[in-house]
VMD Tcl script that draws the C-alpha trace (Angstrom):
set ca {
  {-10.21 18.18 21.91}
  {-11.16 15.01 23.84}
  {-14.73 13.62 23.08}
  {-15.71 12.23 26.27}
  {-18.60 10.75 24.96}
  {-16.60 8.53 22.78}
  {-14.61 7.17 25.89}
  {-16.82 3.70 26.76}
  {-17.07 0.69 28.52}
  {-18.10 -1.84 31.23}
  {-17.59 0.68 34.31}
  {-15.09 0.61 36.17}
  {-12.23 1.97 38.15}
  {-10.06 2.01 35.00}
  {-12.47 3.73 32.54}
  {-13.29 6.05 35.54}
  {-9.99 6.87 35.55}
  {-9.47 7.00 32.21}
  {-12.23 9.73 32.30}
  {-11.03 11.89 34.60}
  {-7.66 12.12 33.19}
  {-8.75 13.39 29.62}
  {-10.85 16.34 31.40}
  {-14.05 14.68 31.47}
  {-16.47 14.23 34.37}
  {-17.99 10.77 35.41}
  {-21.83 10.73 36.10}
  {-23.88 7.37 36.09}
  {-21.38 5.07 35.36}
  {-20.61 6.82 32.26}
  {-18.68 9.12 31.24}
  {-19.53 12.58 30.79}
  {-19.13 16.33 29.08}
  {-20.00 17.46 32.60}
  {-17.13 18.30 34.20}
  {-18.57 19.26 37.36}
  {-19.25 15.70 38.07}
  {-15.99 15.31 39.50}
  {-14.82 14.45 42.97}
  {-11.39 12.97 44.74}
  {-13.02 9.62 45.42}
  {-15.59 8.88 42.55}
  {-13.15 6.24 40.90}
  {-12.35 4.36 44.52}
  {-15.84 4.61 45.58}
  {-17.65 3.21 42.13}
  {-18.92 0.05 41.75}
  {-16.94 -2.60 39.90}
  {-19.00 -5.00 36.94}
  {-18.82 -8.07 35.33}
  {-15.86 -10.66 36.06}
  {-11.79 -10.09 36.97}
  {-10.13 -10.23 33.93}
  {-6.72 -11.94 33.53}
  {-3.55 -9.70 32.78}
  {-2.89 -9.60 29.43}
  {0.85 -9.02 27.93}
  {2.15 -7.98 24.73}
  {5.30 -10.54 23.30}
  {5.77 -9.26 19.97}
  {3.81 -7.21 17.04}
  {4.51 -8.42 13.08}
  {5.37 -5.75 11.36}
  {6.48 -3.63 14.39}
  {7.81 -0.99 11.28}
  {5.44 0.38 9.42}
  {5.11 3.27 6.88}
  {3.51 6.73 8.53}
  {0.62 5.24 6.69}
  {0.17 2.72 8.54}
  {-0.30 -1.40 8.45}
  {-2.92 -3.40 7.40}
  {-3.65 -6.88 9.35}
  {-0.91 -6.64 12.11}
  {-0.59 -9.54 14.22}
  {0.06 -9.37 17.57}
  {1.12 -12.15 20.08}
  {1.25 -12.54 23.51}
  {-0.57 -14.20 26.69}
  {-3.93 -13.67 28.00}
  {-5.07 -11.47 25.23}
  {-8.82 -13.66 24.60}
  {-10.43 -11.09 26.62}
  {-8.85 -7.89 24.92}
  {-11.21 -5.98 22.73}
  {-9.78 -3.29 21.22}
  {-5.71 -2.09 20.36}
  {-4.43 1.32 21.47}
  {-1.77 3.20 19.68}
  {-0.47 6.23 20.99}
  {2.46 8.02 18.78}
  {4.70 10.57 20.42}
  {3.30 13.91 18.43}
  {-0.45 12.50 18.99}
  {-2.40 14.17 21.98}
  {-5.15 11.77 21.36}
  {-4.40 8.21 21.13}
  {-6.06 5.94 18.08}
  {-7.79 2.83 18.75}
  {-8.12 -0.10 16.49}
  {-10.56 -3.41 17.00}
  {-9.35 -6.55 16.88}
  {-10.39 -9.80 15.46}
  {-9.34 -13.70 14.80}
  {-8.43 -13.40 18.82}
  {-7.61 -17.34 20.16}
  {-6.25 -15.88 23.52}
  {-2.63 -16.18 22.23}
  {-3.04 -13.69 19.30}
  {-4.80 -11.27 17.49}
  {-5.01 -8.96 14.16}
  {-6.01 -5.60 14.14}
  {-5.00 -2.39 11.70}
  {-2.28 -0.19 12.95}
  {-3.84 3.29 12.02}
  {-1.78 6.58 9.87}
  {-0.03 9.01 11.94}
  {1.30 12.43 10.75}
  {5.04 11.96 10.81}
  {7.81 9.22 11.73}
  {8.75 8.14 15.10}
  {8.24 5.57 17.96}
  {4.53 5.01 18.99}
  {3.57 2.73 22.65}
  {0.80 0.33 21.76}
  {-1.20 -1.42 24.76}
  {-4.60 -3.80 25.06}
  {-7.31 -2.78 25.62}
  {-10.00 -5.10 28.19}
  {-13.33 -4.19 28.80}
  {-13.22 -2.41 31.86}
  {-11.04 -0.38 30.11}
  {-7.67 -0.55 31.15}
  {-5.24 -1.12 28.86}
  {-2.14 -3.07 29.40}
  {1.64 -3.41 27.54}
  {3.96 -0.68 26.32}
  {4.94 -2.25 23.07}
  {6.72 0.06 20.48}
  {6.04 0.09 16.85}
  {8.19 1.94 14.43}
  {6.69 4.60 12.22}
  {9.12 5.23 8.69}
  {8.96 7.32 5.54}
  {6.85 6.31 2.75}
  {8.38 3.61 -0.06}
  {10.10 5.19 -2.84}
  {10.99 4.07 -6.20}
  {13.45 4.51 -7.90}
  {13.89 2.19 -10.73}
  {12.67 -1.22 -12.80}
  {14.67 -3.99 -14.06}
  {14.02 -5.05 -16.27}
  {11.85 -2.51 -17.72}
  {9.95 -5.06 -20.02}
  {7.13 -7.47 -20.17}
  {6.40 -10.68 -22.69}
  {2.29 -10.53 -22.87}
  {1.88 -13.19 -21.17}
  {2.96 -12.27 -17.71}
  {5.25 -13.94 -15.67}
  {8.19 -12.25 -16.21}
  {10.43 -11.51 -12.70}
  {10.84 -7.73 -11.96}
  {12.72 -5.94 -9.79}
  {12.26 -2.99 -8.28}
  {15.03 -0.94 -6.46}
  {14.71 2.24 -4.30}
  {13.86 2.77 -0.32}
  {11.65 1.45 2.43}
  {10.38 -1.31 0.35}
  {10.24 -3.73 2.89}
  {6.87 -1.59 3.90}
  {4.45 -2.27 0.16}
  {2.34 -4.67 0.61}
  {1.50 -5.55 -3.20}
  {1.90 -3.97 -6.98}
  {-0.69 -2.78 -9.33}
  {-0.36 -1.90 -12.41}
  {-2.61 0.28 -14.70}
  {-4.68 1.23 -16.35}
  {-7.29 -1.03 -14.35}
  {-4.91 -1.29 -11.06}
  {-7.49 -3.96 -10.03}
  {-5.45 -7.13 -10.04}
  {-2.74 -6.83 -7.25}
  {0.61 -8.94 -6.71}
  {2.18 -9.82 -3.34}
  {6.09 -9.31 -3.48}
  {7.39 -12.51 -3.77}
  {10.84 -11.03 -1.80}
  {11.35 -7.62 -0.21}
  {14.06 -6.00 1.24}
  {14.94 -2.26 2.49}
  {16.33 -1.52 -0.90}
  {15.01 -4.20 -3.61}
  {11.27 -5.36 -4.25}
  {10.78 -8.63 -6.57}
  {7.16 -9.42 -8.12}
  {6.04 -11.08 -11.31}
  {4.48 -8.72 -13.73}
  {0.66 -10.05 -14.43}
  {-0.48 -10.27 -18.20}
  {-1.55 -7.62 -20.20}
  {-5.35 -7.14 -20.21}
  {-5.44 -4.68 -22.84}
  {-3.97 -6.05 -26.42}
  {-3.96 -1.96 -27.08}
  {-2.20 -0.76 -24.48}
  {1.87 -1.27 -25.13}
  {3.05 0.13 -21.13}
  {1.57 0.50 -17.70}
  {2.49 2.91 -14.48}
  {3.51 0.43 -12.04}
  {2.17 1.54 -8.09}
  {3.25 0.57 -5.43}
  {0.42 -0.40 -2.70}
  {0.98 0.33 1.02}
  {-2.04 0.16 3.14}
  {-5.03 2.13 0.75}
  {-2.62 4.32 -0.78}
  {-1.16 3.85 -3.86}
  {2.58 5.33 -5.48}
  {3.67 5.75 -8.17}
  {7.19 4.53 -9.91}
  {8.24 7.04 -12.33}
  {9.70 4.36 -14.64}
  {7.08 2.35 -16.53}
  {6.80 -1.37 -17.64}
  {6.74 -2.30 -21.48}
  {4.95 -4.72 -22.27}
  {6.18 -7.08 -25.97}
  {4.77 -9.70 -28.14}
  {5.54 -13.23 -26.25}
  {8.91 -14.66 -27.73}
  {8.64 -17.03 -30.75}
  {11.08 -20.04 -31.02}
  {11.29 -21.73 -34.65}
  {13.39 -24.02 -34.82}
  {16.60 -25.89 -32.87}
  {19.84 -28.66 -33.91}
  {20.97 -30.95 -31.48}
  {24.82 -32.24 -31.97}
  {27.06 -34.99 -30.41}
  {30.12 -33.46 -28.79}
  {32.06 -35.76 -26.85}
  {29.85 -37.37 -24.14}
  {26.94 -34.64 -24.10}
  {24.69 -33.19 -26.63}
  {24.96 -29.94 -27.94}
  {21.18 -27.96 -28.91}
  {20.79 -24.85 -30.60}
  {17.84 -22.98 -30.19}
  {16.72 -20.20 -32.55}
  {14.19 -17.58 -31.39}
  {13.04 -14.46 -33.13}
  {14.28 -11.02 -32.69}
  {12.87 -8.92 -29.95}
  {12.89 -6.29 -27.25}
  {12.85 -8.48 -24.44}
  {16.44 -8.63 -24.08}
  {15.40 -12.16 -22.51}
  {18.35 -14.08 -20.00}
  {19.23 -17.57 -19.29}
  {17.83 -17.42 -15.95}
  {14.47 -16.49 -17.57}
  {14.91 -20.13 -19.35}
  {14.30 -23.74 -18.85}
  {14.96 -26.86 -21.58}
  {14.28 -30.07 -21.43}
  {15.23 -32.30 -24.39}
  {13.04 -35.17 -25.14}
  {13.94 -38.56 -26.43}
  {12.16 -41.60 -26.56}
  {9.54 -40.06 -24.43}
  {12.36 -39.29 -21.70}
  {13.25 -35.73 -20.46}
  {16.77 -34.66 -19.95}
  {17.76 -31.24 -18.41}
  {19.62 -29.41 -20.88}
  {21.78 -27.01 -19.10}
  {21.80 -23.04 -20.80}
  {25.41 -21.60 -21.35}
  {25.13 -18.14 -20.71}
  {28.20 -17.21 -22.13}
  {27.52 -18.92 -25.36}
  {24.21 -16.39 -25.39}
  {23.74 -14.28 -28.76}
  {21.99 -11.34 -28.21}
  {22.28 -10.27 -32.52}
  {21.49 -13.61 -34.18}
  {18.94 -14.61 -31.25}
  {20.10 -17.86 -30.58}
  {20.27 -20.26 -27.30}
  {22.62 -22.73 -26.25}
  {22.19 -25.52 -23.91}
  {23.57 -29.08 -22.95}
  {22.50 -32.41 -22.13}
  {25.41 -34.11 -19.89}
  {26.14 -37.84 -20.69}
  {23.73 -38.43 -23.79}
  {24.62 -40.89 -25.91}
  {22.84 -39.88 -28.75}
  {21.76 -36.47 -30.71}
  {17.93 -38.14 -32.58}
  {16.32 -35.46 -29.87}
  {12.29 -35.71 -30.63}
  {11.16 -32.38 -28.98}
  {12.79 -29.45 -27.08}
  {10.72 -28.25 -24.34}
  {10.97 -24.41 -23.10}
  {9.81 -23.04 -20.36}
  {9.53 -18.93 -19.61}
  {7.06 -17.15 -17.39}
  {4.02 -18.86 -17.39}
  {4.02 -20.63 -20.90}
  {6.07 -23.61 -21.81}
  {6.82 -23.89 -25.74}
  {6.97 -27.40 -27.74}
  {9.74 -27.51 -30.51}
  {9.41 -30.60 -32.50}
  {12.16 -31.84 -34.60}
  {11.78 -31.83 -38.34}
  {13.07 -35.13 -40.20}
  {14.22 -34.74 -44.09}
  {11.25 -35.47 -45.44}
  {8.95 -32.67 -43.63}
  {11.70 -30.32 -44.13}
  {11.34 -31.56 -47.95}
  {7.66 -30.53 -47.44}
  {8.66 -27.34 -45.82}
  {10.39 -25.79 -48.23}
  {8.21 -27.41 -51.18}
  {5.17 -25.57 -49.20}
  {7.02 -22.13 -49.18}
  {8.06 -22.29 -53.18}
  {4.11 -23.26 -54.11}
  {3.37 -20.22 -52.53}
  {3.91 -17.57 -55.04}
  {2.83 -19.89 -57.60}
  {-0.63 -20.22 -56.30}
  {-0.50 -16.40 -56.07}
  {0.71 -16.11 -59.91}
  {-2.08 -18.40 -61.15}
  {-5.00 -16.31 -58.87}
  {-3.69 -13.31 -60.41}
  {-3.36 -14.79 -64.21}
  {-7.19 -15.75 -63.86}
  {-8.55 -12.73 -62.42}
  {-6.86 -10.61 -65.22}
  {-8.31 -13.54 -67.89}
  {-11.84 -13.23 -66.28}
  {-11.37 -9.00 -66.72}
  {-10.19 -9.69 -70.63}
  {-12.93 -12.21 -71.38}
  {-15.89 -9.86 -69.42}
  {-14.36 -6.60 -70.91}
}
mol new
graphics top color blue
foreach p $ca { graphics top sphere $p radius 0.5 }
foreach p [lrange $ca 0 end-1] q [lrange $ca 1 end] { graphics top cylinder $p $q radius 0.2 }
display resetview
């Protein structure tokens, strides 16, 4: 069913027209449920308003493929479109066409929302002017839904940052990632393609919560992957050795076991000395996934006295100072006074129980 009432506009011969072919009758200047109101030469005999408008013409429409839910903030381009005041989208199965307003129009392009539609398939859009004719016979797309199939990697330091990637189909269509519980923070895709999705994976809000649903956002729905992300403690380096081998400098880092199962492309060094940074390079296939350990070099160093290691991951860079004899002295004199401050609490509580018993 056509509601004529909701077809509107500056009258003219095009909205007259416009009536009369959805079924609808045309009665002071407006169009009407009275269908009676109909004659051969209503349209060529009404009265034409307001100013001639200049042609407008479609030249292109980003994203012309869209999800059969639709787009949010389309732009389209073309020439002579400052006067255009609405976008018209007509899909092959629809008897009624949708109509979207437009905004940020400068006469050479415009944004509007290109509306849901019940299956896929090519849709015509045109422009819309006042007077109600409508102009252009641009096509837009209409695909399946985004699907999801898996996560890689399927883990998350705290902290956030970490790069994900998400494989499946149609992915060039999401628009952003959520994750819940809250879902309220969402991430652009940094790339997209028909088959793979990449996004950095915010920090965890919740200290309680250990994994999170990640959705995919296209338009106002939301989907769901049926793999989840993971999220770990942040990874702890204690401690590295720098070496001279030949004309570059060999460093060792040592990090702490984890589930992160973190790569050397997650990684950046710098070695410090004297207060100037060199790159130190990662050797993946040096990499020790059972004793934890990173290696890296510094071409062309003359010298192995590095100060401070600097790592970068994510978000968070980590300092690694070097420890000369006498703090490691300290160190280890620190870790043997330990127990013996516990041994003396204990000998005095157990005196004070004797002496009050």
């Amino acid at each position: 069913m056509v509601n004529c009432s909701s077809i509107q506009g500056q009258p003219s011969f095009h909205l007259c027209q416009r009536c009369i072919r959805a079924g609808c009758g045309w009665r002071q200047n407006s169009c009407t449920w009275e269908t009676d109101a109909v004659s051969n030469d209503i349209c060529a005999n009404i009265e034409q308003f307001g100013r001639n408008f200049s042609k407008p013409e479609i030249s292109s429409i980003s994203p012309s493929v869209v999800s059969f839910y639709g787009r949010n903030q389309a732009v389209l381009s073309g020439r002579n479109l400052r006067d255009v005041t609405r976008v018209r989208i007509k899909a092959d199965l629809d008897c009624d066409p949708k109509e979207s307003p437009v905004w940020n129009n400068n006469g050479s392009s415009l944004t509007f929302h290109i509306p849901s539609t019940e299956a896929k398939g090519l849709a015509k859009v045109c422009v819309l002017l006042p007077d109600g004719s409508c102009h252009g016979n641009f096509p837009v797309t209409y695909q399946s839904s985004p699907i999801c199939t898996d996560i890689t990697p399927s883990s998350s330091w705290r902290s956030g940052g970490r790069m994900i990637t998400i494989s499946g189909t149609h992915l060039d269509l999401v628009e952003g990632i959520t994750h819940s519980p809250t879902q309220q923070e969402v991430m652009s895709p940094m790339s997209s393609s028909y088959q793979t999705l990449i996004y950095e994976t915010p920090a965890a809000k919740n200290p309680l919560v250990s994994s999170s649903t990640v959705f995919l956002k296209v338009v106002n729905v939301t989907l769901a992957c049926s793999k989840e992300i993971t999220y770990y403690p942040d990874p702890e380096f204690s401690s590295f050795t720098a070496v001279k081998e030949r004309e570059d400098v060999r460093i060792t880092i040592q990090k702490k076991a984890d589930n992160l199962q973190m790569t050397e492309a997650e990684l950046s060094v710098v070695g410090i000395q004297d207060e100037i940074e060199h790159a130190c390079i990662i050797k993946p296939e040096e990499i020790s996934n059972k004793t934890e350990t990173f290696i890296c070099e510094i071409k062309g160093l003359q010298s192995s006295d590095i100060d401070m290691v600097k790592i970068n991951y994510g978000k968070e860079t980590i300092n690694l100072r070097h420890l000369s004899l006498f703090h490691k002295v300290l160190l280890i004199l620190r870790l043997m006074l330990i127990p013996c401050v516990v041994a003396v609490q204990v000998i005095i509580c157990m005196w004070k129980r004797r002496t009050h018993g």
